[in-house]
N, C-alpha and C positions, 0 to 999 in steps of 0.2 A: 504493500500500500504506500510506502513510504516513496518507494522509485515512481510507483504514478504520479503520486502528487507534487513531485519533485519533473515530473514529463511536464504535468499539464502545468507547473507556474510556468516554465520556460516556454512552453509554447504560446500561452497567454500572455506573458512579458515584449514576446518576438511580437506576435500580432499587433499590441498594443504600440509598442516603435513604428511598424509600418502604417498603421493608421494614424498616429502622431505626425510622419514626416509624408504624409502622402498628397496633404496640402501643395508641398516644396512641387511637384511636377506640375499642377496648376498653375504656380508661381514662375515655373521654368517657361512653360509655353507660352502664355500673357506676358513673360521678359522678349521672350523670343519673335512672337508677331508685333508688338511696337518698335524693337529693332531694325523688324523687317519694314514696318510702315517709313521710318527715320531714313531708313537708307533707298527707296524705293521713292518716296514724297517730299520728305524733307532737305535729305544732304544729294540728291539727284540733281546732276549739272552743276554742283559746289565742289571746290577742290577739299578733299585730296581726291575723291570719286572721278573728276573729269580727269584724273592720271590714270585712271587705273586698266582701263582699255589700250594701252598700252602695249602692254604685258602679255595680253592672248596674240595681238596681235604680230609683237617680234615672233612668238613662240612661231605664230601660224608662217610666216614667212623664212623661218628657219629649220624646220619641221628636217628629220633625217629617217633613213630605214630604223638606225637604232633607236633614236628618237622616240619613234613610231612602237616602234615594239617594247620596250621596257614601259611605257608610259599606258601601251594595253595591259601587259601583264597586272602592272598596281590598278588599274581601272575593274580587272576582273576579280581580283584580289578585295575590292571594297563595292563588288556590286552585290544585289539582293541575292542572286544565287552564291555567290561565295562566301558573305558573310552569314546565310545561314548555314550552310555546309559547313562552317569551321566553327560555327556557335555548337551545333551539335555532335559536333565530332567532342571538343573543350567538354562540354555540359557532362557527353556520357561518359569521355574519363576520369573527368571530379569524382562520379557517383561508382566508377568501376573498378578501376586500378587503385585506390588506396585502400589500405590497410579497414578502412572504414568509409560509407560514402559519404561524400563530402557538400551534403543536402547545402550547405547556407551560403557556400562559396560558388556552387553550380546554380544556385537561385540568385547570386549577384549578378555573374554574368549571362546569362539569361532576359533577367528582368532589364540589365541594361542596354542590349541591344534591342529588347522590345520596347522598353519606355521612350528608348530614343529617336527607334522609327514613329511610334505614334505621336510624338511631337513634330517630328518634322514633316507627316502629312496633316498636321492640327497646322501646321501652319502655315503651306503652301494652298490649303485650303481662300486664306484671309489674303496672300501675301503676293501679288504677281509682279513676276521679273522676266525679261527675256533675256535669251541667253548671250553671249558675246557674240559680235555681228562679226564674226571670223568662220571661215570654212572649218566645219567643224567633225570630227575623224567620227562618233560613235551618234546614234541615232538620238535624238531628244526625247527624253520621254516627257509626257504632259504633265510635268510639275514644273510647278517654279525656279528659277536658279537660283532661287534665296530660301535656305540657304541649303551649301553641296548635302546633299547627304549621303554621296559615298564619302568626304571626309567625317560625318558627324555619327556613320557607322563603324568607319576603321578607327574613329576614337571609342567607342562605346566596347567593341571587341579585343582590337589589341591594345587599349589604355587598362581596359579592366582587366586581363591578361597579366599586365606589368603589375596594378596593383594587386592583384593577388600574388605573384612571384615577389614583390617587396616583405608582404605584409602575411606570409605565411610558409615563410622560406627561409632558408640560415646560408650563410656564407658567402665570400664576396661574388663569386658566379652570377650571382643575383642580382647584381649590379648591371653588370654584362648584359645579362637577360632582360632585364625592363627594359636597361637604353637600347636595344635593338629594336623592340617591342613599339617605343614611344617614338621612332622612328618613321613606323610607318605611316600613320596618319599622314604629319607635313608632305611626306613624299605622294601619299596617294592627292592629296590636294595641290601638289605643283604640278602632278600628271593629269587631272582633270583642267586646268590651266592652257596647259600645254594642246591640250587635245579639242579646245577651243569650246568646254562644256562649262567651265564657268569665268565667272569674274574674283580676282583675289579678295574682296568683301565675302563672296559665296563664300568661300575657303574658311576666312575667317567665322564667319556666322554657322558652321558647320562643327569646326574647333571646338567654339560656344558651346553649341549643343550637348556637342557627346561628354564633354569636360564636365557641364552641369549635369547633366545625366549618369554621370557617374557620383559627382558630389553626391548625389541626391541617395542614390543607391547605396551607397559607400554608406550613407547616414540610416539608411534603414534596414540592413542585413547586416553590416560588420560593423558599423561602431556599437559599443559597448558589450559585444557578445561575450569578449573574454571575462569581463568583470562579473557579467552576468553569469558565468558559468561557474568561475569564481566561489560567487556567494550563495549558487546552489550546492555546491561540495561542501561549503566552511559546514563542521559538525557546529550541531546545537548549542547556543550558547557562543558562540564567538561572533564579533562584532565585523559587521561589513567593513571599515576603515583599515583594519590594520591585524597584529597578532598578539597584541601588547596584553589582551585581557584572556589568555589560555586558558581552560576550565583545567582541574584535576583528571589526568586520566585513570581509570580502575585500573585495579589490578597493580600498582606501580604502590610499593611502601617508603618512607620517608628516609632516608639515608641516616646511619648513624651519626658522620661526620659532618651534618650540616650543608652537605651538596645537595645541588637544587634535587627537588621529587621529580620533575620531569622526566620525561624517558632519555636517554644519551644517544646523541651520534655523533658520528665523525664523518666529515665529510672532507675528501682531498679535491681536490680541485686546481688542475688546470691553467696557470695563472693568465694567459695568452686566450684559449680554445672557451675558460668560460669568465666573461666580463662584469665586470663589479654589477651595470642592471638586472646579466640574472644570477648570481651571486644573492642580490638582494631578493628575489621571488623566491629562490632556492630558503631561504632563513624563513620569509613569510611563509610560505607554504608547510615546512617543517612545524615551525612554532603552531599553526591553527592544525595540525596532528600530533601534537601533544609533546613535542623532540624541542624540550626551552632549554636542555643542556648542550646545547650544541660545540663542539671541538672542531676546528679548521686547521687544515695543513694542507701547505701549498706545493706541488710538484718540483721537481728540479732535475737538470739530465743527470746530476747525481745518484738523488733521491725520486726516481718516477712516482713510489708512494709516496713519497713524503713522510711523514711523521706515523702513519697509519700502525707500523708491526709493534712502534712504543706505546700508541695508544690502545692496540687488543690487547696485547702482555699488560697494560695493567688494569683489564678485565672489566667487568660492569660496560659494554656497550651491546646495545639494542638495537641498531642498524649502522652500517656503512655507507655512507652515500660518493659515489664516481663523478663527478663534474668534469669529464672531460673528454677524449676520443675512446680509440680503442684500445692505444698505450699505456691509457690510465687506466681503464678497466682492468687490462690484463695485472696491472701489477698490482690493484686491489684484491682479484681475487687471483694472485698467486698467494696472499697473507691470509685472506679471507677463509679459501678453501679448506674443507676441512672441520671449520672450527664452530658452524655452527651458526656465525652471528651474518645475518642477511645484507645481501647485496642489492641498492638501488641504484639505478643509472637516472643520469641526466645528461645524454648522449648529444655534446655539443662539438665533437671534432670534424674530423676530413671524413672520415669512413663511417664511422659509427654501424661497423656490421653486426656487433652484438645485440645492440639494441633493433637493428630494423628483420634481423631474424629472429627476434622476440618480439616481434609486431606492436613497436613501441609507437607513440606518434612521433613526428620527424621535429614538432617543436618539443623545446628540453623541458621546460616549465611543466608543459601539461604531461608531459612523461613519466616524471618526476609524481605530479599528484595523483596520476589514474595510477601510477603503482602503491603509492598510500593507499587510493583505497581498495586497494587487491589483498593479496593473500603472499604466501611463501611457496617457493616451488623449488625443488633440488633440478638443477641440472648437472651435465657433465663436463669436467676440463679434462684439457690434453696436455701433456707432460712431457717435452723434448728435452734434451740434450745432445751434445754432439764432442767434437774437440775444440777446445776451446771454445766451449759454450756451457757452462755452467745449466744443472738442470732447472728448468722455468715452468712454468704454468702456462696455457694459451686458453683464449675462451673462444677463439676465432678460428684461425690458421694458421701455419707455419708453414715453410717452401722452400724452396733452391731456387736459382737459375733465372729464368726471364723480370718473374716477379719481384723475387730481392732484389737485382739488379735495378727494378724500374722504382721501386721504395726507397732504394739506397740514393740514387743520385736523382730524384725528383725535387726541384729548388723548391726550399724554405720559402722561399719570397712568392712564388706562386702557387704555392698549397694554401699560404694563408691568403691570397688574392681570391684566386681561382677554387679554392679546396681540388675536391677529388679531382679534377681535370686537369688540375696539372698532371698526374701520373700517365696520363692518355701523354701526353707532350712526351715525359720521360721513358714512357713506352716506344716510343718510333724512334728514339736512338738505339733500341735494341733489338728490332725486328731482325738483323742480321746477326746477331749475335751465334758464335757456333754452335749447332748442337752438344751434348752432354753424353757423355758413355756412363753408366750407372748399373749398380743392380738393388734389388730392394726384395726382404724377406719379410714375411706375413705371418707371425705369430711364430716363429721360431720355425717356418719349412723350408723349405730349398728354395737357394737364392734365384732370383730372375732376371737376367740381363738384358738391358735396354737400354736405348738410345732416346732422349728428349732433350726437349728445350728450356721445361720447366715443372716440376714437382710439385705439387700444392697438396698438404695432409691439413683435413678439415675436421670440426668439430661441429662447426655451421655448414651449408654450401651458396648461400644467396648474398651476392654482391648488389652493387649499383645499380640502382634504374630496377632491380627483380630478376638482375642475369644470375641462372643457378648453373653457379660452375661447378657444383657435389650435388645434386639431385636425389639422392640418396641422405646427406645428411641431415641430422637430425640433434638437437643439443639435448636429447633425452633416450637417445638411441644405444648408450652404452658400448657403443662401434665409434671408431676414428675411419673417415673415407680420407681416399687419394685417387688424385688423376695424375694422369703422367701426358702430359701437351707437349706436341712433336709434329704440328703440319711440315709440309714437305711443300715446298715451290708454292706458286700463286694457285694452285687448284687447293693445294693442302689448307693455306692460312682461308681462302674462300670456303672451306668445306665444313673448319672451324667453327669461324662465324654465323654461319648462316646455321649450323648446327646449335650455338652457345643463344644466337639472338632466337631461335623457337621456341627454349628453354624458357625465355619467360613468359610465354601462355600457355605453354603447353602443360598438358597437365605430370606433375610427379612420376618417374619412371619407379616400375614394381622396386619396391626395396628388398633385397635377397634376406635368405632367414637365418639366423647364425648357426653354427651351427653344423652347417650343408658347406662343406668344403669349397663345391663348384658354387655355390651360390653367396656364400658368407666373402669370399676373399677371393674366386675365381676371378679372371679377366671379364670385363666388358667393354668391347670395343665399337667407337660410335666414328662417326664423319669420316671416315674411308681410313680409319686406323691412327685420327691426328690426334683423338684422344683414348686413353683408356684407365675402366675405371677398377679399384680394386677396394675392401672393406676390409680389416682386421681389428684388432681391441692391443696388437703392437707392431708397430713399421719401422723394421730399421732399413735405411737409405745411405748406400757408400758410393761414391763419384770418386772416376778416376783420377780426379784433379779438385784443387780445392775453389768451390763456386760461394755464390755470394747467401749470404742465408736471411728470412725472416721471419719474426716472430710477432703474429697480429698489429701489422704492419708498421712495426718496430726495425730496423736495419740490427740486423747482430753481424760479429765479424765473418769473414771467410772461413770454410772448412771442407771439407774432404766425406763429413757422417752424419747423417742429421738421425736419431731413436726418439718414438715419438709412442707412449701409451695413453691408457684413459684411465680416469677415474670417475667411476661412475656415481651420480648424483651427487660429488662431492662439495658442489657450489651452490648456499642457498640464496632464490633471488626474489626480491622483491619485485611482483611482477600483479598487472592487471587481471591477468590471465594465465591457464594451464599453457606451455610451450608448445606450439602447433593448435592452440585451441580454435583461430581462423582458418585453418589449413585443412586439406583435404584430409581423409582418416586415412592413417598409417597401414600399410601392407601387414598380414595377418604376421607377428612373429618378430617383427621388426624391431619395432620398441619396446621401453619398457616401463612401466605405467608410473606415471608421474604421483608422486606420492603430496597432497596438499594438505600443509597447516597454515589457517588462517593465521593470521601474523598476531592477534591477541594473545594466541595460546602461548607466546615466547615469553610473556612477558607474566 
């Protein structure tokens, strides 16, 4: 009862916004037809307007084949069939491909390319212009030239685009991404110009449009829904402002020594990957779940944990929390594992592949709170060593060869610009890289000699974007997978690809059953032999020569041996959900059933 009435305030809250700010379109269109009358009645045949027929008219007199052609493409690009074609292609992937459908951001962009069309025939209704008296490349349609409204849809589409990639997105990429984004309007508006369809006022008056129509929108689906979602989470008794008034949590008795009654964490954190704004959500959110004692230590390439092994040795802590990529994770729970006391992420690095194969959300903040209020779940780490490699913990992956290489020298300065794309950059320095002579045993049987380019032992298998380069793994699976990547010439690296880009729709291939010699750890060979896969619970890996190594996408030194086992369920995590609980149901045999205590019972 609790969870409906906690649906039905937030959908009444959302309703009540939208009919709050639904006046503002009223206000838009009524801004937008007395513009049009100003510019049509009033500033007609006043400078600066008597300049502005200028402009189509060079255009029309220097008009080129490319010209011609680049200036159709953005014309098709911001016409009614393509702007609906790309509104619902956007809409169904908001609602498809994430982790959850993304109902309030697929209803922004949505309702903005339709609010904006029905203003701008509300107003060519009122508002009549002809078009520039230049030969003119595309047919007129019988609306007005005031104002364009392929510029005031290619604002409403790829503006609202940008803003959603600003404003529900991490990392500098995102930057990249909007300014490309916000691009194309002005350019679709210089090509409607160009092509002798409108006047640069049209253009302008168009800009207007779709800008206000997003204000408008922006103001009625996304502003204040964080706060609002917020303060439907805060438990009973904590005040919408802040976390300063923490009620008692049960179950927690008063310290002898005088240390606060709160529950205890620590949290490491990142100093770079997570920044002082969410640093401070990261303490609010903690504090309104009951964690007022909270303990910070900060990373260092010395100390990856930081302070974290001094603060479990001396005992009494209640959660962990990771503020930072997948470097920090792993070296939290390499202390962690083991011992009992739970692991929460707030996945704010380059990769963050623990948390999005634990179907976190991609913002830290709310990652962070839907695992408060989850439960506790054991999963499994992976355990390498090598020479000269001291044995570690992984919660991700570990590897040789292409991939350490491309981890190793991937610049600092454009991971933190670009995040994961830069590794794409420091990948094409290595495409030629030599193959690898290697062999690799499987749970202690006879060795198997092989030629690749790159090793990867996984404990996860799903990378970037939803590419599953282990298809098979599972972080509850009690199994470590490996591939061995070896395409051969441009048909191989093509066979690759085109085999690894299916992998993320297609659905999960049968997971073999342990157990079954041919099936547990036999060969599986896919894309004409550039991959193959094999599954053990220990992999030891020797190379003829000494290649580059990593450890959940960590650079470790060079070596010759990489020995990688599992320990099964030995990490417990703070998590919204059972691991794979979005995911299709596991091959009979495969897993091994996740064991849940609510997170109360710890305490």
């Amino acid at each position: 009862m609790t969870g409906n009435k906690g649906s039905m305030t937030t959908e009444n809250g959302g309703a009540a916004r939208r009919f709050r700010y639904a006046w503002l379109v009223a206000a838009q269109a009524t801004l937008m037809i007395l513009l049009g009358f100003f510019v049509t009645r009033v500033a007609d045949g006043h400078w600066p307007l008597t300049l502005e027929d200028r402009l189509p008219r060079a255009f029309a007199e220097h008009r080129s084949p490319l010209g011609n052609g680049l200036s159709a493409g953005l014309s098709l690009m911001a016409s009614t069939e393509g702007i609906v074609g790309v509104t619902l292609v956007c809409v169904a992937a908001l609602l498809v491909l994430p982790r959850a459908p993304r109902w309030t951001e697929a209803g922004f962009l949505g309702a903005s390319v339709a609010v904006q069309s029905a203003v701008f025939l509300l107003v060519t209704i009122f508002v009549e212009r002809p078009r520039p008296d230049v030969p003119q490349l595309d047919g007129a349609p019988p609306t007005s030239s005031f104002p364009s409204g392929h510029v005031g849809a290619s604002v409403a589409l790829y503006g609202g685009l940008a803003t959603l990639v600003l404003s529900r997105t991490r990392g500098p990429w995102r930057y990249l991404t909007a300014g490309v984004l916000l691009l194309v309007p002005p350019a679709v508006g210089l090509s409607r110009v160009y092509r002798g369809m409108h006047h640069p006022s049209d253009v302008a008056g168009g800009l207007l449009n779709g800008g206000a129509t997003l204000l408008v929108m922006g103001l009625v689906f996304l502003y204040g829904r964080d706060r609002d979602s917020a303060s439907e989470r805060a438990p009973y008794g904590v005040p919408r402002g802040g976390a300063e008034e923490v009620p008692a949590q049960p179950g927690r008795l008063a310290r002898p020594d005088g240390r606060p009654t709160g529950r205890r964490v620590v949290v490491v954190r990142h100093p770079h990957n997570c920044p002082d704004e969410l640093a401070a959500q990261v303490r609010t959110r903690l504090g309104r779940h009951g964690f007022t004692d909270q303990r910070w230590t900060s990373t260092t390439v010395e100390r990856p944990g930081g302070g974290l092994a001094e603060e479990c040795a001396a005992g009494d802590v209640d959660l962990v929390v990771a503020c930072g990529g997948d470097g920090t994770v792993r070296a939290c729970a390499d202390v962690v594992a083991g011992t009992g006391i739970p692991l929460a992420l707030v996945p704010c690095g380059t990769g963050n592949l623990l948390a999005r194969n634990l179907d976190l959300p991609a913002d830290p903040a709310t990652a962070l709170e839907e695992a408060l209020d989850g439960g506790d779940f054991g999963i499994d780490v992976g355990r390498v060593e090598g020479d000269g490699l001291p044995p570690t913990r992984f919660a991700v992956m570990t590897g040789a060869g292409f991939d350490a290489a491309m981890v190793r020298d991937a610049s600092p300065a454009l991971k933190a610009r670009l995040g994961w794309v830069a590794y794409t950059l420091s990948a094409a320095r290595h495409l030629r890289d030599p193959r690898m002579r290697l062999n690799i045993r499987l749970d202690g049987g006879r060795r198997i000699r092989r030629r690749a380019r790159m090793v990867v032992i996984g404990n996860v298998g799903t990378l970037q974007g939803g590419l599953e380069l282990l298809p098979r793994a599972r972080p509850d699976s009690g199994r470590l997978e490996i591939v061995l990547f070896d395409p051969r010439g441009a048909a191989g690296w093509l066979a690759a690809a085109t085999h690894l880009a299916a992998r993320v729709v297609r659905r999960p291939a049968p997971a073999p059953t342990p157990g079954d010699p041919d099936g547990a750890n036999g060969a599986d060979v896919v894309a004409g032999g550039s991959l193959e896969y094999f599954s053990a619970t220990r992999i030891e890996v020797r190379f003829a020569r000494a290649q580059a190594r990593e450890v959940d996408g960590d650079s470790m030194s060079e070596g010759a041996l990489l020995t990688a086992g599992i320990e099964p369920g030995a990490l417990r995590m703070r998590l919204p959900r059972a691991p794979g609980a979005a995911e299709l149901p596991h091959a009979p045999g495969h897993g091994s059933q996740t064991q849940h205590t609510q997170h109360t019972a710890h305490h």
